[in-house]
C-alpha positions in Angstrom: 73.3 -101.7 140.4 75.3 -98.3 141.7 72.7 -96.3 144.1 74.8 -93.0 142.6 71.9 -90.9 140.6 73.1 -89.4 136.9 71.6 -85.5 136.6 71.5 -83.1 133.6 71.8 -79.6 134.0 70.7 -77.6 130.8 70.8 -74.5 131.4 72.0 -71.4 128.9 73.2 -69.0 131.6 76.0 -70.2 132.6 76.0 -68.4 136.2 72.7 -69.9 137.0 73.5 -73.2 134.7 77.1 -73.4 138.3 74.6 -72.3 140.5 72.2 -75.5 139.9 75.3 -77.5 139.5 76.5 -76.1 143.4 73.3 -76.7 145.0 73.2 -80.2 143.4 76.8 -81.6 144.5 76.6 -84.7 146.0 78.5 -88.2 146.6 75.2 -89.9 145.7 74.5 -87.5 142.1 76.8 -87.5 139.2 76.3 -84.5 137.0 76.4 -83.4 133.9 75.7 -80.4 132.1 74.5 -78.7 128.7 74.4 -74.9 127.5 71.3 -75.5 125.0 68.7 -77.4 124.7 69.9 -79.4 121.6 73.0 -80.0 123.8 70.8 -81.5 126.1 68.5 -83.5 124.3 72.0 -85.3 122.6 73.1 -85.8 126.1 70.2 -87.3 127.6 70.1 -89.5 124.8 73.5 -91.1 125.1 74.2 -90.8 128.7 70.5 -91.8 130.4 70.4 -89.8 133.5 68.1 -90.2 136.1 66.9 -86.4 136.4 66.9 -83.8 134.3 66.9 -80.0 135.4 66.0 -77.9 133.2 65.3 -74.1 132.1 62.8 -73.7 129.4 64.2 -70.6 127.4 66.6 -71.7 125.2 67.9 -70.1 122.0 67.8 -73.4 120.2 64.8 -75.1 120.9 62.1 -74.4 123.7 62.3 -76.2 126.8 59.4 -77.4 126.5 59.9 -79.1 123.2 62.7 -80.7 124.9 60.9 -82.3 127.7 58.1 -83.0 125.5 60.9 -85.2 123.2 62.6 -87.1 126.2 59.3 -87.8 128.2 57.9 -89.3 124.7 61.5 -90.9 124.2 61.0 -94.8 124.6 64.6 -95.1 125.9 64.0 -92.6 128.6 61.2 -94.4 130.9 63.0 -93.9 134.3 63.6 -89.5 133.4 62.3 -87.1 136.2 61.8 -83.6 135.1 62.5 -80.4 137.2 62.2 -77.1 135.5 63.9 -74.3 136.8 63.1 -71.4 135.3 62.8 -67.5 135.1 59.1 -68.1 132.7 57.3 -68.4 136.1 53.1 -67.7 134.9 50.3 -69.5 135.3 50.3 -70.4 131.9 54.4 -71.4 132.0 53.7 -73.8 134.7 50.1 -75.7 132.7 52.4 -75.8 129.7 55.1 -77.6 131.4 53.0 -79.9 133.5 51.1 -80.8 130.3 54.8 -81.4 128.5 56.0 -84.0 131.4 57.4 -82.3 134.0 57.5 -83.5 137.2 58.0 -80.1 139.4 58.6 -76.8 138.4 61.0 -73.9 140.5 60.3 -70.4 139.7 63.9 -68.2 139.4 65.5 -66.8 141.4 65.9 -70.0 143.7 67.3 -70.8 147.1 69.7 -73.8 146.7 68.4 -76.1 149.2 65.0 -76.0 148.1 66.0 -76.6 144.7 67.6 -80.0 146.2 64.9 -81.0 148.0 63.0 -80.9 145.2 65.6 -82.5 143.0 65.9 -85.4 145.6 61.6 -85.7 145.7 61.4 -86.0 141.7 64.1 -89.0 142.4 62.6 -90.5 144.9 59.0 -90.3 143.1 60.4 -91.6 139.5 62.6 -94.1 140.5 62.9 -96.9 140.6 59.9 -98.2 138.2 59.2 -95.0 137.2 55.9 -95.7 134.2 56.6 -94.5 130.9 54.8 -91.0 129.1 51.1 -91.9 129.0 51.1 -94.2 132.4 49.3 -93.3 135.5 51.5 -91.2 138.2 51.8 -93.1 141.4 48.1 -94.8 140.6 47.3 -98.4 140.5 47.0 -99.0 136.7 44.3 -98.5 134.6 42.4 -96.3 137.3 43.7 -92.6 136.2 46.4 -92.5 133.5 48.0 -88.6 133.5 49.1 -88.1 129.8 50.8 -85.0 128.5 47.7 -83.4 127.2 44.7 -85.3 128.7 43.6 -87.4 131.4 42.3 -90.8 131.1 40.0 -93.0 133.0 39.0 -96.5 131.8 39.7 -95.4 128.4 37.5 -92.2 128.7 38.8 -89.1 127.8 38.0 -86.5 131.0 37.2 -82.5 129.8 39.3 -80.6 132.6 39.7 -77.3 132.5 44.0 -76.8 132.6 43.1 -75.6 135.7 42.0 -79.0 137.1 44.6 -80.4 135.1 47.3 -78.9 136.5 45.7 -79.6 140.2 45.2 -83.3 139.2 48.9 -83.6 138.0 50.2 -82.1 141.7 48.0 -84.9 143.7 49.0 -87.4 141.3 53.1 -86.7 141.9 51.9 -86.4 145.7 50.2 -89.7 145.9 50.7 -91.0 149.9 51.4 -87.7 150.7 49.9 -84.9 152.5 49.4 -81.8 150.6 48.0 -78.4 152.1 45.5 -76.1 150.4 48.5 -73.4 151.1 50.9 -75.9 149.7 48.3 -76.7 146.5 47.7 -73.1 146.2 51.8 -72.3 146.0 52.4 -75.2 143.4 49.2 -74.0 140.9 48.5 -70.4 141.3 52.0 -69.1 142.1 53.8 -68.3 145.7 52.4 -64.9 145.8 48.7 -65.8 145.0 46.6 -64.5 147.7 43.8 -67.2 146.3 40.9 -68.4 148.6 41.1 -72.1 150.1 37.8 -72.7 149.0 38.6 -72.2 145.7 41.0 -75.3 145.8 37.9 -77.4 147.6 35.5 -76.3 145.0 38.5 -77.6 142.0 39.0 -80.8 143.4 35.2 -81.8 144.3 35.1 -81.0 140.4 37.8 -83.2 139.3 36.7 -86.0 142.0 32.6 -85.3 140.6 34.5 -85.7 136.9 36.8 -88.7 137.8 34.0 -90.3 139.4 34.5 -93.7 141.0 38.7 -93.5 140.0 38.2 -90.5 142.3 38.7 -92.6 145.5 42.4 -93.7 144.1 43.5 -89.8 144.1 46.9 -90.4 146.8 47.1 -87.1 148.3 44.4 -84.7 149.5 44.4 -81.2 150.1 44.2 -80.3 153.9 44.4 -77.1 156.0 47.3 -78.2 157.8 50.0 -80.4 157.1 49.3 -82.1 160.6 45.8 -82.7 159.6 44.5 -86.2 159.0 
């Protein structure tokens, strides 16, 4: 099997659309790219890459309607999403985390973030990557992660998007270690000034709500990344 990784580009500026494409050139990626979203969807389809990078303003369709089609897309189990966009709110980043994306880059960008990131979703999703509805990095059936709910041993859990969105970061960070600075950056925004003990008082919540599955959460939140 050929270790070189297939990405698609969708993006509708096409300055930005080189930009991603520059930052992304590599003898291990093949890329490929798509103005619109319908573009993209028809690509994705036929040509099965690995990683999709995405905006989610599109004239055509929303973005999110597109990741939404491909994560539910039977033929697409192995797809990591990274949205790379200019609609940069709170409420942006729960909507895309709650339509399948995997990580989510606020415009403007510096390139070699955006492939570090790009590489992360990679190595996260494949190979074995579980299909839309499986549990993200967790021993099956302990927490499954679904596009608008949260499972655990078929219960349905009432988190607030706010936990959600929390969850969904330790989940993708499973075996990792993850910072309250860092958790604060990926949820709240880069610019949040938001108390660390806010992020200790969301995730006792979600571990009180997830109960014994709690102990199977991969990465926890620490003050530095040094910290055990």
């Amino acid at each position: 099997m050929s270790s070189i990784r297939r990405i698609l580009v969708a993006d509708g500026d096409p300055d930005c659309r080189g930009r991603i494409l520059d930052a992304l050139a590599s003898p291990a990626y093949e890329l490929l790219a798509a103005a619109d979203a319908h573009g993209a969807l028809a690509l994705a389809r036929q040509e099965k890459p690995d990683l999709l990078v995405c905006e989610l303003a599109f004239p055509d369709m929303s973005g999110l309607a597109l990741c939404r089609l491909l994560r539910e897309d039977a033929a697409q189990p192995g797809l990591g999403i990274l949205a790379v966009t200019a609609l940069a709110t709170e409420m942006d980043r729960v909507l895309a985390f709650e339509c399948g994306v995997d990580d989510f880059l606020a415009k403007p960008f510096f390139a070699r973030e955006l492939a570090s990131r790009a590489g992360a979703v990679l190595r996260r999703a494949l190979p074995g990557r579980p299909a839309s509805g499986g549990a993200a990095g967790l021993p099956q059936p302990a927490v499954a992660l679904h596009p608008n709910s949260v499972i655990v041993a078929g219960r349905r859990l009432d988190l607030t998007p706010r936990e959600y969105q929390i969850l969904a970061v330790l989940m993708r960070e499973h075996g990792r270690v993850v910072t309250r600075g860092q958790l604060i950056g990926l949820v709240w925004g880069a610019d949040s000034e938001q108390d660390e003990r806010v992020v200790d008082a969301h995730v006792k919540a979600i571990r009180r709500k997830l109960g014994e599955a709690g102990a199977s959460l991969g990465a926890t939140p620490t003050r530095r990344a040094t910290e055990p």
